[in-house]
C-alpha positions, 0 to 999 in steps of 0.5 A, spaced: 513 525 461 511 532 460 508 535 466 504 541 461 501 540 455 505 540 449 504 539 441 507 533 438 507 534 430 510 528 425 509 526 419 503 520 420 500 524 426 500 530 430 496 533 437 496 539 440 496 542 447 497 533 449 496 530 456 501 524 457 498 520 463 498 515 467 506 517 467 510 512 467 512 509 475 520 510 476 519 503 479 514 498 481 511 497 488 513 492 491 508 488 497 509 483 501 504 479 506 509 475 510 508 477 518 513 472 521 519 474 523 522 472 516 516 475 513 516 482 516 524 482 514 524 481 508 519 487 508 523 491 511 528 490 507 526 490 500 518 492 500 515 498 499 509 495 504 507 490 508 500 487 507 497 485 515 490 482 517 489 483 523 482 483 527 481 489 532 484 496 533 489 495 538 492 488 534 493 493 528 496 499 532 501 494 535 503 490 528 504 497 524 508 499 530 513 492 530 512 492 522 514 500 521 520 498 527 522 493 523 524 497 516 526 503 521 531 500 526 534 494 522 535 498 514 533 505 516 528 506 512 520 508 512 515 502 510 508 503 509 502 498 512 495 495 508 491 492 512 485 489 510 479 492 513 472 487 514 466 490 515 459 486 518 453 490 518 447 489 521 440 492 525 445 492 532 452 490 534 450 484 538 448 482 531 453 484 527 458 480 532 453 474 531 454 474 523 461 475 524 463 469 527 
């Protein structure tokens, strides 16, 4: 996994001034979506993420905190959150609300 060019040169085949990518990952990432107190530990245990669906700004902030807490607080780690993001678009946003639901 070189990170400059490089000449790779034997008897069946040869290359100059290579690339190698993708580089090979040191270890996969792990993703959970439990958001139960049982769900959010494992996260915070064994996962690199958690995967959240919550419905407005303020829902999201508040599981990002508990979720982030978790790892922090119980294991000592950092932990990242993916949250699904659903947009409704429409002529207003009384519209978009109304087809939302």
């Amino acid at each position: 996994s070189e990170t400059e060019p490089f000449d790779y040169d034997t008897k069946h085949f040869s290359a100059k001034a290579v690339l190698s990518k993708p580089k090979p990952i040191e270890k996969p990432l792990l993703i959970n979506a439990g958001s139960s107190d049982a769900g959010l530990d494992l996260s915070a245990k064994y996962c690199d993420f958690n995967f959240a669906t919550t419905h407005t700004i303020e829902k999201t902030r508040a599981y990002v905190e508990r979720a982030k807490g978790y790892a922090r607080e119980r294991y000592g780690r950092d932990m990242g959150v993916v949250n699904l993001v659903q947009v409704t678009c429409a002529e207003t946003e009384k519209e978009a609300r109304a087809r939302h639901q």
